[in-house]
C-alpha positions as CSV (number, residue, x, y, z in Angstrom):
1,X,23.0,13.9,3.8
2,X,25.6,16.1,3.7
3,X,25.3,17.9,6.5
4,X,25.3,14.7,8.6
5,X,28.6,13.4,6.9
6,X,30.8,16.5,7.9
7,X,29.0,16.0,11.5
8,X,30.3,12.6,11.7
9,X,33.3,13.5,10.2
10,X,34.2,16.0,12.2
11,X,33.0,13.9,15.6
12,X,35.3,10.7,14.6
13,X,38.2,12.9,13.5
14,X,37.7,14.0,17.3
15,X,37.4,11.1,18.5
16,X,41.2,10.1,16.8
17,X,42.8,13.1,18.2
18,X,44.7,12.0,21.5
19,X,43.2,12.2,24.6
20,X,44.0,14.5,27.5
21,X,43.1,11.8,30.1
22,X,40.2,14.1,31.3
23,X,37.3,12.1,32.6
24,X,34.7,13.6,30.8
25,X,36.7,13.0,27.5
26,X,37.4,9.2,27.7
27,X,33.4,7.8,28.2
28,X,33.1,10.6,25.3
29,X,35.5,9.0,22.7
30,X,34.0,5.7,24.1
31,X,30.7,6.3,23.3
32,X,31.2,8.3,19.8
33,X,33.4,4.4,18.9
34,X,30.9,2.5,20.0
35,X,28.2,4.5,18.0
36,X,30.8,4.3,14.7
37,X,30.9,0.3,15.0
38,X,27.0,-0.1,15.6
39,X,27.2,1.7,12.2
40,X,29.1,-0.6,10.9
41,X,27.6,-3.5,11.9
42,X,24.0,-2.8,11.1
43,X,25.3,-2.2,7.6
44,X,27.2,-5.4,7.0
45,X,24.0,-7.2,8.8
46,X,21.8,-5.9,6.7
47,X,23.7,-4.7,2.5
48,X,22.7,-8.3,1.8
49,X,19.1,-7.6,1.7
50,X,19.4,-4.7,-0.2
51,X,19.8,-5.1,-4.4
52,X,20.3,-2.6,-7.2
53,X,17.3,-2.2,-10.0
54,X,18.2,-2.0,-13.5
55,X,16.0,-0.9,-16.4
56,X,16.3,-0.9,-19.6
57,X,14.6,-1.6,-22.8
58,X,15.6,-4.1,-25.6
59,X,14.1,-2.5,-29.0
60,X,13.8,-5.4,-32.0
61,X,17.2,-5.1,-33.5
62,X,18.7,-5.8,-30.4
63,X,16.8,-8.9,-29.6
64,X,19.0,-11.6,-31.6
65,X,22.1,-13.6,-29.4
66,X,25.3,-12.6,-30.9
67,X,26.6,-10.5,-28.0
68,X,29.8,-12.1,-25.6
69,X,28.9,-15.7,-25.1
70,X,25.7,-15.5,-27.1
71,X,23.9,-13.3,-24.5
72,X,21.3,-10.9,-25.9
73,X,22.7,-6.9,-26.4
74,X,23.0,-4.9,-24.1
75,X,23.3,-7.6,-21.3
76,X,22.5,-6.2,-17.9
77,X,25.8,-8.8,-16.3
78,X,28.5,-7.0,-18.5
79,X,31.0,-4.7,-16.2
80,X,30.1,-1.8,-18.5
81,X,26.4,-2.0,-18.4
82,X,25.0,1.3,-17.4
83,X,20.8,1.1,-17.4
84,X,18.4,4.1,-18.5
85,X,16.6,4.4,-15.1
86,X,18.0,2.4,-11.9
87,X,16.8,2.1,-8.4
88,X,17.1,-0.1,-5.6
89,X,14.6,-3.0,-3.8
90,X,14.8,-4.9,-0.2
91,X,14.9,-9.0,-0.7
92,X,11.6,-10.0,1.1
93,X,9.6,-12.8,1.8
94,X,6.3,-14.2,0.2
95,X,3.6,-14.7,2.6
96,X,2.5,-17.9,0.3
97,X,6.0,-19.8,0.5
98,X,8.6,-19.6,3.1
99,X,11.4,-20.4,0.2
100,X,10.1,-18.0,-2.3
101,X,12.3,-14.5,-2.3
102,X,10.9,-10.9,-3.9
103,X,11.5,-7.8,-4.0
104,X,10.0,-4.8,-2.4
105,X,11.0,-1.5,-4.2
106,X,9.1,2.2,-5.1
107,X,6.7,2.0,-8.3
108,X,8.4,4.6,-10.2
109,X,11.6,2.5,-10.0
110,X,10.1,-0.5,-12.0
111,X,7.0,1.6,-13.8
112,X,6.9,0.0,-17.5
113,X,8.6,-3.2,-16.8
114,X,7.3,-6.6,-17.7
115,X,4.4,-7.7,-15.7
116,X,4.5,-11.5,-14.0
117,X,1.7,-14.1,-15.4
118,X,2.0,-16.8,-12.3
119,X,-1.6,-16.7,-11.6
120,X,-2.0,-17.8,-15.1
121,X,-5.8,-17.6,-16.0
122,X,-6.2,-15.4,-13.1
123,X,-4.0,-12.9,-14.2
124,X,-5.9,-9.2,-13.8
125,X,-3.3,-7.8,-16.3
126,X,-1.3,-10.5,-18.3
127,X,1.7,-8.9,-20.2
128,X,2.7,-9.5,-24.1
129,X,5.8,-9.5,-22.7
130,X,6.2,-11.8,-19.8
131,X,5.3,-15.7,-20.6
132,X,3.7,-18.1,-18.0
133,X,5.8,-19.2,-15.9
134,X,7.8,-16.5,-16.1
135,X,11.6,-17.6,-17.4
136,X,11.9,-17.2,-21.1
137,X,12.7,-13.1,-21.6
138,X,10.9,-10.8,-23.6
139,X,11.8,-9.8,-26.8
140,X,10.7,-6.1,-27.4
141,X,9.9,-3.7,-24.5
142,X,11.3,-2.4,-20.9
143,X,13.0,-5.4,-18.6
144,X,14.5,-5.1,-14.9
145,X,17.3,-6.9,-13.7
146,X,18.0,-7.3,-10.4
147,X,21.8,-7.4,-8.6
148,X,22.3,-8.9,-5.6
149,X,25.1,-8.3,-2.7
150,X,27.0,-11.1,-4.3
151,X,27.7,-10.0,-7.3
152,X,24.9,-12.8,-9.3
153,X,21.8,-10.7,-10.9
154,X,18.4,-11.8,-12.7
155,X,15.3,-10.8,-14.4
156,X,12.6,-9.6,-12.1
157,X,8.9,-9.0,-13.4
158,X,6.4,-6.9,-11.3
159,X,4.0,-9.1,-9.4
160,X,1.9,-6.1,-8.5
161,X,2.7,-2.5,-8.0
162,X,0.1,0.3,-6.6
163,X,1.1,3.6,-7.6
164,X,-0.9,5.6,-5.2
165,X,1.4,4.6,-2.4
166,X,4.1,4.6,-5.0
167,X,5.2,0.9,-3.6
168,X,5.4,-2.8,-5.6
169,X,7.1,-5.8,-5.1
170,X,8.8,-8.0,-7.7
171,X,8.9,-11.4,-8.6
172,X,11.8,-13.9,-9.4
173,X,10.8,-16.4,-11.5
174,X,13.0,-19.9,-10.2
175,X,13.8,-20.5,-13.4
176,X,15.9,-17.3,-13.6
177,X,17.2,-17.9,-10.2
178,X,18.6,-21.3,-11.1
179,X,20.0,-19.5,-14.4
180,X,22.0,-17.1,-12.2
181,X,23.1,-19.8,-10.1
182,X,21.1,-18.2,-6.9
183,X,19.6,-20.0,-4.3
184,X,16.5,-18.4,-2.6
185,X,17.2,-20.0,0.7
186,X,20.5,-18.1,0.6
187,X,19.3,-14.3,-0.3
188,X,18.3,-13.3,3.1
189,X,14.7,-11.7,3.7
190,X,14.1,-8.7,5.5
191,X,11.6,-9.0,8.4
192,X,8.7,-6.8,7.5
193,X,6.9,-5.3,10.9
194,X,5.1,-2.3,11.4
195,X,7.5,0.1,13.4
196,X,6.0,3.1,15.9
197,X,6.7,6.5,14.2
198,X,10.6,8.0,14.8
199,X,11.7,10.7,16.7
200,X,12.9,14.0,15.4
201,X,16.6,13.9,15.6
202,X,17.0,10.0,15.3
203,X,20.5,8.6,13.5
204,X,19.0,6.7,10.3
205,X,21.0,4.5,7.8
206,X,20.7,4.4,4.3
207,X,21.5,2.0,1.5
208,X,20.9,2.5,-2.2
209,X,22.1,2.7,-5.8
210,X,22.9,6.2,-6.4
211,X,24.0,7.0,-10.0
212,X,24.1,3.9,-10.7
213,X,27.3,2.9,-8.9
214,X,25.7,-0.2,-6.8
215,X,24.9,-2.1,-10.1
216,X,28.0,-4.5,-9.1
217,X,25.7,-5.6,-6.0
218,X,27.9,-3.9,-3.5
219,X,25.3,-1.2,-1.4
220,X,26.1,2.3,-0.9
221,X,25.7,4.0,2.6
222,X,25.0,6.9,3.9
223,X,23.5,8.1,7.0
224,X,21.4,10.9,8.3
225,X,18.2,12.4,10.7
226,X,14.8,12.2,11.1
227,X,13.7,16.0,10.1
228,X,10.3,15.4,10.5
229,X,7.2,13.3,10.5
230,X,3.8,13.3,8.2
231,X,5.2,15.2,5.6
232,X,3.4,15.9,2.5
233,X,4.7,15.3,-1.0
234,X,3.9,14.6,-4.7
235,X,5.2,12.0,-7.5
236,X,6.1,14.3,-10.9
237,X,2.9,14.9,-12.5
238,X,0.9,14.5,-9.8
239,X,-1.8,17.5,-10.7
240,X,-4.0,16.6,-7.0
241,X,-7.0,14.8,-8.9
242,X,-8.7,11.9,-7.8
243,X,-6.4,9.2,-8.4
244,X,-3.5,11.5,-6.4
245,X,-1.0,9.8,-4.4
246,X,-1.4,9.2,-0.5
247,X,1.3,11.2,0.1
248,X,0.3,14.2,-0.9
249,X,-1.7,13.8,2.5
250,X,0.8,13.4,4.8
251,X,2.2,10.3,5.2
252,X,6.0,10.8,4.6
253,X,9.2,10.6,7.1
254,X,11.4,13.5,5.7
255,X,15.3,13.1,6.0
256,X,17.8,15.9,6.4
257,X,19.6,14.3,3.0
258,X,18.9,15.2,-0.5
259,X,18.4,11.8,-2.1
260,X,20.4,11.1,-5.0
261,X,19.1,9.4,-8.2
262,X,19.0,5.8,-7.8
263,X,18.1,5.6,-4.1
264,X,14.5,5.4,-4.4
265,X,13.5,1.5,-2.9
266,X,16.3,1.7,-0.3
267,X,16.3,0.9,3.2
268,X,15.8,3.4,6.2
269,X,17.5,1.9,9.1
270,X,17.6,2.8,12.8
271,X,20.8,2.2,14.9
272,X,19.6,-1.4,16.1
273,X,19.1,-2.6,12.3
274,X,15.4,-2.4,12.2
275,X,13.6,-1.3,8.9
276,X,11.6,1.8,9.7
277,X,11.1,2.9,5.8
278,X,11.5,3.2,2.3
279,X,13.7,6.1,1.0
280,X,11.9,7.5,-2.0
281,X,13.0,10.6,-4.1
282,X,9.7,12.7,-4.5
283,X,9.0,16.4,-4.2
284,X,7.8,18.2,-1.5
285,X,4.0,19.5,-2.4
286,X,5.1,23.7,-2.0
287,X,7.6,22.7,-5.4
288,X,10.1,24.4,-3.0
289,X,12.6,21.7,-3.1
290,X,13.3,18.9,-5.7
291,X,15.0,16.0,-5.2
292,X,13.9,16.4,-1.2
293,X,14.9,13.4,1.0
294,X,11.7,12.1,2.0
295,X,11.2,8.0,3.0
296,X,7.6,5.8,3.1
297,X,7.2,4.7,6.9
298,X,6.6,1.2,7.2
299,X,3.5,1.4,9.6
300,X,0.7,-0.3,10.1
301,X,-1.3,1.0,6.9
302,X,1.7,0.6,4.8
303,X,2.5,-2.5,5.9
304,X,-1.3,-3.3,5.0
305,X,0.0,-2.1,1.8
306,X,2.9,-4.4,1.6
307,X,1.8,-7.6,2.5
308,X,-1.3,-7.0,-0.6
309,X,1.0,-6.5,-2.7
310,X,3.5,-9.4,-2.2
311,X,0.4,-11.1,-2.7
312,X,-0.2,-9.6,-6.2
313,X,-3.5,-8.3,-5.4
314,X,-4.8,-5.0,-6.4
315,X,-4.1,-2.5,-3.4
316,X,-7.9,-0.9,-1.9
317,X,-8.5,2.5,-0.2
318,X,-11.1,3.2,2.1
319,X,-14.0,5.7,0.8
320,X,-16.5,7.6,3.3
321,X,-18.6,9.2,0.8
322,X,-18.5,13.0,1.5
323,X,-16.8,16.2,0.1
324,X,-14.8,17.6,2.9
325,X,-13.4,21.3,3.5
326,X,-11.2,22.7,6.1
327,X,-12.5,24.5,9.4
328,X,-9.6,27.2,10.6
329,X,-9.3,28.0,13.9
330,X,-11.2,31.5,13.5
331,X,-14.2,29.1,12.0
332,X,-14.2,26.8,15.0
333,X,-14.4,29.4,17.2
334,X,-17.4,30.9,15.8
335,X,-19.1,26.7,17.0
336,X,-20.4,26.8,20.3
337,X,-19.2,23.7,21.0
338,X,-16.3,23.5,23.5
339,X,-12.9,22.3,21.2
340,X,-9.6,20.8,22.6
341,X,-8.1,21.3,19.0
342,X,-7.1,24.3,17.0
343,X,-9.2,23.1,13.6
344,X,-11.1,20.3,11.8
345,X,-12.7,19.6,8.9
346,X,-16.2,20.0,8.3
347,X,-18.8,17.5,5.9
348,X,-19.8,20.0,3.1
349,X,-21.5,17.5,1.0
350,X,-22.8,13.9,1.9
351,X,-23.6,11.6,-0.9
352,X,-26.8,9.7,-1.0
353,X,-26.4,5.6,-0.1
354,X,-22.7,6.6,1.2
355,X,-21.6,4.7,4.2
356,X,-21.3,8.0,5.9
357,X,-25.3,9.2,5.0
358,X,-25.6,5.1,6.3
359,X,-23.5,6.1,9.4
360,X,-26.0,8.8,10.2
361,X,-23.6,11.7,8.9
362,X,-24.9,14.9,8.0
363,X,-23.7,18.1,5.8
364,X,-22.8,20.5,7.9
365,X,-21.1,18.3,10.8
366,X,-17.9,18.8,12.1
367,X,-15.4,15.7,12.2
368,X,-13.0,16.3,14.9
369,X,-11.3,12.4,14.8
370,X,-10.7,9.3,13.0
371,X,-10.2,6.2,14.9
372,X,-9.1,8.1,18.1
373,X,-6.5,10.4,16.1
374,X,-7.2,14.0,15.6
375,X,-8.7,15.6,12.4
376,X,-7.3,19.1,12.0
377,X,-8.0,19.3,8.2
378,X,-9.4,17.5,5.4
379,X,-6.2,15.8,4.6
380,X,-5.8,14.4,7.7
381,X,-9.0,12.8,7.9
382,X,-9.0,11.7,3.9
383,X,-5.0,9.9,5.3
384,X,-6.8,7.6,8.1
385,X,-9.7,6.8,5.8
386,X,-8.2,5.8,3.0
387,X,-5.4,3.7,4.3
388,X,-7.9,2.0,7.0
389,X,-9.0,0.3,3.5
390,X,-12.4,-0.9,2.4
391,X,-14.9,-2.8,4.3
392,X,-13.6,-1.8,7.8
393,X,-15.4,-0.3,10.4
394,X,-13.8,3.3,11.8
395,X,-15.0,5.3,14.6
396,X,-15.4,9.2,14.0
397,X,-16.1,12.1,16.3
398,X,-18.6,14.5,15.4
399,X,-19.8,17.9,16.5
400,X,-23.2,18.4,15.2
401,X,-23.9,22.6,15.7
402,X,-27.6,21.9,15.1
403,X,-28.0,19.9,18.0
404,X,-25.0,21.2,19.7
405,X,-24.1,17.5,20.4
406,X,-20.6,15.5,20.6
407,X,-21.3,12.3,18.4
408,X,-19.3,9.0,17.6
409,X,-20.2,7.1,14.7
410,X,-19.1,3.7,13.4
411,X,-18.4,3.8,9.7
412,X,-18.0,0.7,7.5
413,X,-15.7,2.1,4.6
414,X,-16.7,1.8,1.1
415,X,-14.3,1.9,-1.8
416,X,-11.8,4.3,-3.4
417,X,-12.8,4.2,-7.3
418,X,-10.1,3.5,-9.1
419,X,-9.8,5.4,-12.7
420,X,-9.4,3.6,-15.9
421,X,-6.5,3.1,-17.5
422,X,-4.3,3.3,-14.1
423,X,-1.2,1.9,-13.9
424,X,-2.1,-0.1,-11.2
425,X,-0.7,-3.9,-11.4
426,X,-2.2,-6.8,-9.5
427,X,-1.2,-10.3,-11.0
428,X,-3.7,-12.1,-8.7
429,X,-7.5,-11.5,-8.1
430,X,-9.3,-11.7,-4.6
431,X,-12.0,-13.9,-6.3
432,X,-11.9,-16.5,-9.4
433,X,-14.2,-15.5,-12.2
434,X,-18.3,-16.6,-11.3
435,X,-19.9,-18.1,-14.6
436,X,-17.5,-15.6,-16.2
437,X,-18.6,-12.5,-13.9
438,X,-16.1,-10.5,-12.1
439,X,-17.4,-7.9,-9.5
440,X,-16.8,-4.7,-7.4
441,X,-17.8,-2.6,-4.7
442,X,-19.7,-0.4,-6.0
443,X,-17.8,2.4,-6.0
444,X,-14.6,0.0,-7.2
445,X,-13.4,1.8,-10.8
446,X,-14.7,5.0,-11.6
447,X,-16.1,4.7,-15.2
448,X,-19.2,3.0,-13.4
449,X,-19.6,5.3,-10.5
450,X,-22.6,7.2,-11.4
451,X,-23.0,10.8,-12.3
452,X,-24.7,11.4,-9.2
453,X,-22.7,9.8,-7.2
454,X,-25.2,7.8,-5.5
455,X,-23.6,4.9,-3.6
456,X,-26.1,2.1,-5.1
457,X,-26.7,-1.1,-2.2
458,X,-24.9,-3.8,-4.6
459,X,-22.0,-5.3,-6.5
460,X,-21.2,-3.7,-9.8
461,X,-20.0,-6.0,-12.7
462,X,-16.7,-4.7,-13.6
463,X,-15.9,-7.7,-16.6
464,X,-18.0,-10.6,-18.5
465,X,-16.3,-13.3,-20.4
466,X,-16.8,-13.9,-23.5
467,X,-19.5,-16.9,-24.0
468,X,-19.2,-17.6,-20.8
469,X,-22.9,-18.3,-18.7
470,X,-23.0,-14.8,-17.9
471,X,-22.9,-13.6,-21.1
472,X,-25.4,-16.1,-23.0
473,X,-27.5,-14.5,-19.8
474,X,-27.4,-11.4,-21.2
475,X,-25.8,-9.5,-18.1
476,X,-22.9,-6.7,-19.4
477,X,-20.3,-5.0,-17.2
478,X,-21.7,-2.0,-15.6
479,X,-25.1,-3.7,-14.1
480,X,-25.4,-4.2,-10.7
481,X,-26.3,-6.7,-8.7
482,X,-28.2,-5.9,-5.6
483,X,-29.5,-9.4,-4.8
484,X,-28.2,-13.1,-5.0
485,X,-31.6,-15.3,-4.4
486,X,-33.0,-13.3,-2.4
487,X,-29.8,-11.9,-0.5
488,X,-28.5,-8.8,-0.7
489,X,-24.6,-7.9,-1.8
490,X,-23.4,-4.7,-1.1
491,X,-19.5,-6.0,-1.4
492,X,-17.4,-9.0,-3.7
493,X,-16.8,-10.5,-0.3
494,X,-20.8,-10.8,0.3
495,X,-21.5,-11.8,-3.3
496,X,-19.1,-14.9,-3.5
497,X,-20.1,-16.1,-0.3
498,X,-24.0,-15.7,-1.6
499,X,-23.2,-17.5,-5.6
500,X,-20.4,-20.2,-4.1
501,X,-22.8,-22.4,-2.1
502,X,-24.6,-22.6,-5.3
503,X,-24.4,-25.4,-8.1
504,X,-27.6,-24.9,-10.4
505,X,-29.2,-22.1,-11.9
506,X,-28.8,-19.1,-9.7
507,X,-31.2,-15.7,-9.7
508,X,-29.2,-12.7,-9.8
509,X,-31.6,-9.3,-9.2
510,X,-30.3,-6.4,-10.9
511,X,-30.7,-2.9,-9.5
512,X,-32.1,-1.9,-12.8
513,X,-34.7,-4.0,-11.6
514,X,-34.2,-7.0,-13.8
515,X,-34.3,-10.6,-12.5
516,X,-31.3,-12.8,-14.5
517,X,-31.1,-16.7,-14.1
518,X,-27.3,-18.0,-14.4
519,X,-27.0,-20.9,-15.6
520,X,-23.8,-23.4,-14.7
């Protein structure tokens, strides 16, 4: 950012010096004015939006009232609070309630802070330390506090955070709110919309909490450019494996400003006020760089992204089913086929049952697009699958060298498995609990995914409740269901629809070939 500060710098101090009267000067000066107060206006339009994150963690002996005005030690509202790890969020709306404010921030800002129970029952992951209904505190652990533009803060829990995209949103319990003496109505919501990708060289504003210095609510600014587009990156600890995140595949916006500690969650502005990302301090995937200034682009996949998890439902990838390599430019051009691109990837290994063997997809074929956008490696075409999400249909191109054909396929996407002990959050699930079953595509967490990695046609049971029908039925998680009364269930979508319009004993056919009755 630096570099664009002493730019501006030097352009307004410029602009102040008296003018000759030339001409070409005075529309000069004009224009360099009128871009200083669009500046300033798009800031004081949109610092209201933008709040400073706060954690911290209160250990046992630091859990009894006896602090100024009985408040609990340390207390996140006292002038000389300073928290262990800070960030910063954008006030958005829920998509359930028009009145009801959250927060929309990077994971690694809130990572380890308490976890919101207002699905109750439904609850995927219900935290020791968060209560239903979310307003008494907990007493032992890591808590956020949130500090809005004027000055008043409160608790936040996470309603569901996806660390693969390195995105969650927060929840603010109206109990707290009241507490603080905030309204909702009055803590102005962003408008979330997917934006078209930026231009090299566009002016971008950003607001954060660097160091720390924002926790009085009041936004720092800065400003900078655009470097580049679909830039790679890695969270710390990121080793590459299967549960990597989706931007080490190119995803990012990367700014000419070194972000400083505290701005991850922030706004990325253009000039006319509009949200075009999500500043997020990460490292570039080459280890070249720390502290790089790179920013989540809120397009269309992210935005998928978003509005799950404001939700509080567990964020999906999209799965083809193949091991994919890179084809170079000297590969290609040993392919008869006739190429308008320089590389692509290639389908080294299809797995049996995928919904790319299902598409018709064979080892060995080329994959030259995804949904009308160009493959040139294996990242590219793993970025458009994965964010396209499961149970979507994508159209790829193919070059088969056996046939020497051009082929489009349609694909309907499977799902990503997600590994145990993730620190996904999701406080809501998609479906209610069936006579105590909960279920999965296939493919949905990894522990059941089997060695082979044969796509099986049916719904695998990821939990059974405790005496609940299912389990006096004998049925354990891991078994999959390939048939509901005859009908088949290749996805939770399917199998709900099949067990919902059914109120007595229902006959659940097991792919290990065992025929179950459920009772009520």
């Amino acid at each position: 950012m630096r570099s664009s500060v002493i730019l501006l710098s030097t352009l307004l101090s410029w602009v102040t010096l008296p003018v000759s009267g030339t001409a070409q000067e005075r529309p000069a000066a004009a224009g360099l004015l009128s871009l200083q107060q669009s500046l300033v206006r798009v800031t004081a339009r949109f610092e209201p939006s933008v709040v400073a994150i706060a954690r911290y963690r209160i250990a046992d002996n630091n859990t009894t009232p006896g602090g100024p005005n009985g408040r609990l030690f340390p207390d996140p509202d006292h002038p000389d609070f300073i928290p262990s790890e800070y960030g910063t969020g954008i006030v958005i709306g829920s998509p359930t309630a028009p009145d009801r404010r959250l927060i929309l921030t990077c994971f690694h800002v809130v990572r380890g802070g308490p976890i919101s129970r207002t699905a109750g029952t439904n609850a995927r992951r219900p935290s020791r330390l968060s209560p239903p209904g979310g307003s008494a505190p907990p007493t032992v652990g890591e808590r956020l506090h949130v500090r809005f533009s004027n000055r008043r803060g409160c608790p936040a829990r996470i309603l569901a955070a996806d660390p693969r995209s390195d995105l969650a949103v927060l929840e603010l319990a109206p109990d707290d709110l009241n507490q603080a003496g905030l309204d909702p109505k009055t803590l102005t919501a962003v408008t979330l919309a997917a934006r078209p990708q930026p231009a090299k060289g566009q002016f971008v504003l950003l607001l954060g909490n660097p160091f720390a210095i924002a926790r009085d609510g009041s936004a720092s600014v800065g400003w900078g450019l655009i470097s580049n587009t679909g830039r790679a990156a890695i969270m710390t600890g990121d080793r590459g494996g299967p549960d990597h995140s989706i931007h080490r595949l190119g995803t990012l916006l990367q700014l000419d400003s070194r972000l400083k500690h505290g701005t991850s969650g922030g706004p990325v502005l253009d000039t006319n006020g509009q949200l075009i990302g999500l500043t997020t301090t990460i490292a570039p995937r080459d280890g070249v760089e720390t502290a790089a200034g790179f920013a989540i682009p809120i397009t269309a996949p992210m935005l998928r992204i978003i509005d799950t998890l404001r939700r509080g439902l567990e964020v999906e990838y999209g799965f083809l089913g193949i091991q994919p390599d890179d084809v170079s430019s000297g590969q290609l051009a040993t392919y008869t086929g006739s190429f308008r691109q320089s590389s692509a990837a290639r389908a080294a290994r299809v797995f049996r049952g995928s919904p790319a063997r299902r598409a018709g997809i064979l080892t060995g074929d080329l994959i030259l697009s995804a949904a009308r956008r160009r493959v040139h490696s294996r990242y590219d075409l793993m970025r458009q699958i994965e964010l396209t999400g499961p149970g979507r249909e994508i159209t790829l191109t193919l070059w088969r060298e056996t046939t020497r054909e051009r082929l489009q396929v349609r694909v309907r996407l499977g799902k990503w498995p997600v590994p145990d002990g993730t620190a996904l959050v999701s406080s809501r699930q998609r479906h209610a609990p069936w006579r105590g079953l909960e279920v999965d595509y296939p493919t949905g967490r990894r522990r059941f995914v089997p060695a082979s990695f044969e796509f099986p046609q049916a719904v695998v049971i990821t939990s059974v409740h405790p005496g609940s029908p299912a389990a006096t039925a004998g049925i354990e998680a891991g078994d999959f269901i390939e048939q509901v009364a005859d009908q088949s269930t290749e996805t939770p979508a399917e199998f709900f629809k099949a067990v919902d319009s059914r109120s007595g004993a229902v006959l659940l056919k097991l792919l290990d070939g065992r025929n179950i009755r459920v009772a009520p």
